[in-house]
N, C-alpha and C positions, 0 to 999 in steps of 0.2 A: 778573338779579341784580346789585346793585352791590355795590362795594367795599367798602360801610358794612356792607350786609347778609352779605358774608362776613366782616364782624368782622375788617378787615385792621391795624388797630391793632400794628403789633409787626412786620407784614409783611418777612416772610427774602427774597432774594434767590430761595432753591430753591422757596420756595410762588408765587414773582411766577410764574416760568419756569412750575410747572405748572398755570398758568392759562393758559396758549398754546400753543393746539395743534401748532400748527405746527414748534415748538421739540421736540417728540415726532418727530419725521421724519429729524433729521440733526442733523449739529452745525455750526450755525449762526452762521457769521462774518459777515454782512452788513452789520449793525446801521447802519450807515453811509450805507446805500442806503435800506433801509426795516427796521422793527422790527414781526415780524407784532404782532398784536393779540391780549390776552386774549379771554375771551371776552365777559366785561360788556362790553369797550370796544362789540364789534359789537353787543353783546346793547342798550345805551344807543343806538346810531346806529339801530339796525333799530325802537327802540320808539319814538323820538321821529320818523322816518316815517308810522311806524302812528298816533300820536298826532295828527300836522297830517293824515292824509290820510283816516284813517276817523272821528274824531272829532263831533263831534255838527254839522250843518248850522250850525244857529244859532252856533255856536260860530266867533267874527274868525280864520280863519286867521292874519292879519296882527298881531295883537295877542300870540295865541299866540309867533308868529316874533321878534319884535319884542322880545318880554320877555325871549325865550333869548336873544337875541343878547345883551342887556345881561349876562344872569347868565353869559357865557361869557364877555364882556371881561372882567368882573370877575375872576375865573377866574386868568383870562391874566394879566392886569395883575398879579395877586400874586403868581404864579411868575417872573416874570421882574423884580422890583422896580421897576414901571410904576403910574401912576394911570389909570383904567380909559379916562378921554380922549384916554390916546395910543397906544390899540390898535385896530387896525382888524383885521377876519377876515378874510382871505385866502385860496387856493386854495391856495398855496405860496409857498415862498421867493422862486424863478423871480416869481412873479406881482406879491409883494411888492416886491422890484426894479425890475420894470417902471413897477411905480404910482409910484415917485419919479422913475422920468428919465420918465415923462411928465407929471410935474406943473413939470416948469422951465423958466421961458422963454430955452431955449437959443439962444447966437444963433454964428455963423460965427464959429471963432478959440477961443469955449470950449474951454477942459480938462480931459478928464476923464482920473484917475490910478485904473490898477487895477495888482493886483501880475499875474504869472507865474503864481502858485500857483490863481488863480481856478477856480471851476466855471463851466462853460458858463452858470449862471443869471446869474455877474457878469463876464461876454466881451459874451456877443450883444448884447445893451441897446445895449450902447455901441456895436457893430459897427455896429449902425442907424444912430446919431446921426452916424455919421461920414459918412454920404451927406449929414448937412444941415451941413456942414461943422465937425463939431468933434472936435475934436483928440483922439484916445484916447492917452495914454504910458503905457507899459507898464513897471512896475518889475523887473527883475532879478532874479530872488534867490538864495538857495544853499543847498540843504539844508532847505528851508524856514525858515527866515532870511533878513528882510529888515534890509538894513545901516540904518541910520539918517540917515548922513548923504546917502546918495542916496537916500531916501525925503522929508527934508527938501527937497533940492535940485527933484525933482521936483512938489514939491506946490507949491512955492511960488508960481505962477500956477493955481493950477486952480480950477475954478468945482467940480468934485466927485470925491471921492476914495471908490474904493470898495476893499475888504479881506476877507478873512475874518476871522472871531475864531478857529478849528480850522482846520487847512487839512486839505483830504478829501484830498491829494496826500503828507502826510509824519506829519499828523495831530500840528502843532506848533501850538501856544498863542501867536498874535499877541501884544504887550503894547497891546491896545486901548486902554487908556485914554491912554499914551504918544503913539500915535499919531495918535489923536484929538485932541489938545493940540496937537502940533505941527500939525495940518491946521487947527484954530480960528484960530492965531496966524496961517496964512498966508491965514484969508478962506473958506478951502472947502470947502462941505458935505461931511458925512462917512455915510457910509452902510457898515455894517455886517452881512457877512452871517455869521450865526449858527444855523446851521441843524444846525450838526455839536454845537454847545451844551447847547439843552435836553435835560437827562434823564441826562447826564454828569457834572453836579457843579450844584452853588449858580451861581444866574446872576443878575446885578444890573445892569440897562441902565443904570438911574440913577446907576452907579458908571463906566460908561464915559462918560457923558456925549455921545455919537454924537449926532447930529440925527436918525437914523432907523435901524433894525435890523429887519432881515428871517430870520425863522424860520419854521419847521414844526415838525408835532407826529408825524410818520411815521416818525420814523426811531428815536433811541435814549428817547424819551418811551414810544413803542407806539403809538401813535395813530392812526387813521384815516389814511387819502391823504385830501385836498383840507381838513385843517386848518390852514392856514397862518396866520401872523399878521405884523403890522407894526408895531412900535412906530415912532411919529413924537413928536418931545420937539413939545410945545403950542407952544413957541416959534418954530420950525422949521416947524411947518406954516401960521401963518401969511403966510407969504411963497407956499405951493406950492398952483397951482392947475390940480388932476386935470383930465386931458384925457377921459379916461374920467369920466360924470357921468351921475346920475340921482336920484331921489326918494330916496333913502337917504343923497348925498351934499351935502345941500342941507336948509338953514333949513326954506323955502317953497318945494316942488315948485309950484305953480303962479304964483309973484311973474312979475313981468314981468323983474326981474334975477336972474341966480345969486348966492346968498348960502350959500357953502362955510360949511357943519359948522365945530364949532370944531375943532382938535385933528385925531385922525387919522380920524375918521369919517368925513369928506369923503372916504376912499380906499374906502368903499364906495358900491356900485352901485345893484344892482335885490336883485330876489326870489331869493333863493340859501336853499337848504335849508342850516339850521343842523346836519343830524345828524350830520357830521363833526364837527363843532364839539364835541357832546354826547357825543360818542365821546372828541373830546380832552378832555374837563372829567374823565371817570373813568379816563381813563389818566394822566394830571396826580394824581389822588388814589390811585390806586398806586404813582407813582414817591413819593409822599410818605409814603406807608404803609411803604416801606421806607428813607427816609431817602435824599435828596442823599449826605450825607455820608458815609454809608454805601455808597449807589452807587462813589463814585468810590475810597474805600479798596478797593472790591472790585475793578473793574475795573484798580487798580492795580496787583493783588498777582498777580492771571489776567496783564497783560500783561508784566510783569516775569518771571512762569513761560514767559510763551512768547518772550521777549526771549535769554531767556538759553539755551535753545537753539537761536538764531540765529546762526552762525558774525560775528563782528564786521563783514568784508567783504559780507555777503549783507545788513544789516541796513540799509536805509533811512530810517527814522523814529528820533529819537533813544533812545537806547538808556537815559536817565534819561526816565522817568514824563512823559508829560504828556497824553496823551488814549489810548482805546481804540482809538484807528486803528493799524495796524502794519502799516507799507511792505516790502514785501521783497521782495528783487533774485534774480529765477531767469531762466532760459537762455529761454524761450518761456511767456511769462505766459498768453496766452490756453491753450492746451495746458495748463497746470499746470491752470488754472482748469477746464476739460475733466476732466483725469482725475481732481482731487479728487472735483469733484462724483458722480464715477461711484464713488468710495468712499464717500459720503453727507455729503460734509465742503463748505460752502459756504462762499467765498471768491469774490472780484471782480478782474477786472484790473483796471488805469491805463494811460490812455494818456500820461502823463507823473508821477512820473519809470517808466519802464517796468519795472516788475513787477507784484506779486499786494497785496493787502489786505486785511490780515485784521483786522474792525472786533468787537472784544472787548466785550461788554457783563457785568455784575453776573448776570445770567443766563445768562452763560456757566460751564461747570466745567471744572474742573482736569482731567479724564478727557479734556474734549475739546481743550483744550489739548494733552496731551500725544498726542492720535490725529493731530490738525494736524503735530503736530511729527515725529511718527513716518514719517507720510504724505508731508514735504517732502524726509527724510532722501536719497532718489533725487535731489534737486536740487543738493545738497553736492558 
């Protein structure tokens, strides 16, 4: 059953949540790591399986595949304010990321600029690159806050700069477009990972202006694992040539020369099953059934209730609004994270800055707000 066929038109916040089962179990702070799944979203990925795999002989697999993937760029492209040529389908973020530092002819002395705040999907990459000699510099920063003028200072020779837009570490709002500006001015591609983004508020790539932006749809969308996505600006992809390369990422799979896709299709491969994908197209039309706008006033007012019985000292994510993630500082994070869960209350560590996370979604309530809160009062 989809979305359409449950008449979600109007769709509450409390009708999304009992549409996931999983959310039935516990009270569920994760959102951040992954966001389980309604049940159309599986009920979508399990029937477009069944549809390429038992479907009638005669019937082009390929042709089948082929056509979802266009109606799922399509999909993509309008949630995220993209033209459907500069979305490629992904595994993930992590995956996402990789497909750009290996489309660039890196040479010995390159610099690539990443902040502190990274997820390991925007560390490793680069860790790689550094055995073929190129220079990672690592930004600074405070409280998740990056200064400006050492952000500037640093950028200004680098071949690629990469960022979060959310940081999963304090759960603070980059000024992307800001700093994409200054990264253009100094020469350096600008790579944007947004993966803590969709599903949290209005998102508009074409207003950050980034050369390429790496997202999933797993986490606060609801969507399957292995839906990830790429936006690459048309522009910007013509310079990048995927080291990873197959019939999918090519003009003429059999020409005598490689002749790279326009735009970011060239970041796909071979034969990948779309039912992730199909899974993300109707969790994309729930989050929208219930309103962006609506999301994030919600997730506001839930982390504001849990903000404020936070002793000021124990609070590590700012304490004025800015995303569903909430950082907070206890005596033994992993332990706290242990014995919530054995109260049915789910939460995550950090290994930096060291405490607990507790990632607030629209489908979150007030009730479990205050059990969290009740629950930490031993950490005080």
């Amino acid at each position: 059953m989809s979305v359409s066929e449950l008449d979600a038109d109007g769709m509450t916040p409390r009708e999304l949540r009992a549409d996931v089962p999983a959310l039935a179990d516990a009270a569920y702070f994760n959102f951040g790591a992954h966001g389980p799944s309604p049940e159309y979203v599986v009920d979508a990925a399990a029937d477009y399986i069944a549809d390429q795999e038992y479907g009638s002989a005669t019937t082009d697999p390929y042709t089948h595949a082929f056509e979802t993937y266009e109606a799922v760029r399509e999909r993509i492209a309008d949630f995220v304010g993209a033209e459907p040529d500069e979305i490629a389908l992904t595994e993930s973020t992590t995956d996402g990321i990789n497909r750009i530092a290996g489309a660039i002819d890196w040479r010995p002395g390159d610099v690539v600029v990443r902040t502190d705040l990274e997820h390991p999907a925007g560390i490793l990459p680069w860790k790689r690159l550094e055995r073929e000699g190129v220079e990672v510099r690592v930004l600074e920063t405070e409280n998740g806050r990056i200064d400006r003028d050492a952000y500037t200072e640093a950028v200004a020779d680098a071949r690629l700069v990469c960022f979060s837009a959310i940081t999963w570490t304090h759960g603070t709002r980059l000024p992307v477009a800001d700093l994409v500006e200054i990264a253009d001015e100094a020469g350096a591609f600008t790579l944007v990972d947004a993966v803590q983004s969709p599903g949290q508020g209005p998102m508009n790539v074409a207003e950050w202006g980034a050369d390429a932006v790496a997202a999933a749809g797993h986490k606060w969308v609801l969507g399957p694992w292995g839906a990830g996505f790429l936006y690459v600006d048309r522009d910007a992809a013509t310079e990048l040539a995927p080291r990873a390369v197959g019939y999918r990422s090519v003009e003429a799979p059999n020409a005598p020369d490689i002749e790279y896709k326009a735009g970011a299709k060239r970041f796909e491969v071979g034969s990948t099953t779309a039912a992730a994908h199909v899974g993300l197209v109707e969790a994309l039309d729930a989050i929208e059934a219930v309103g962006l706008d609506a999301i994030a006033a919600r997730i506001q007012t839930l982390t504001d209730r849990l903000k404020a019985g936070v002793p000021a000292g124990r609070l590590l994510s700012p304490r004025r609004y800015e995303s569903g993630l909430v950082t907070i500082d206890v005596d033994d994070p992993e332990a706290t994270v242990e014995r919530l869960a054995d109260e049915g209350i789910v939460v995550r560590s950090l290994p930096h800055p060291d405490g607990i996370r507790a990632s607030v979604h629209a489908v979150s309530t007030e009730a479990e707000i205050d059990r969290l809160l009740d629950a930490l009062e031993a950490e005080w």
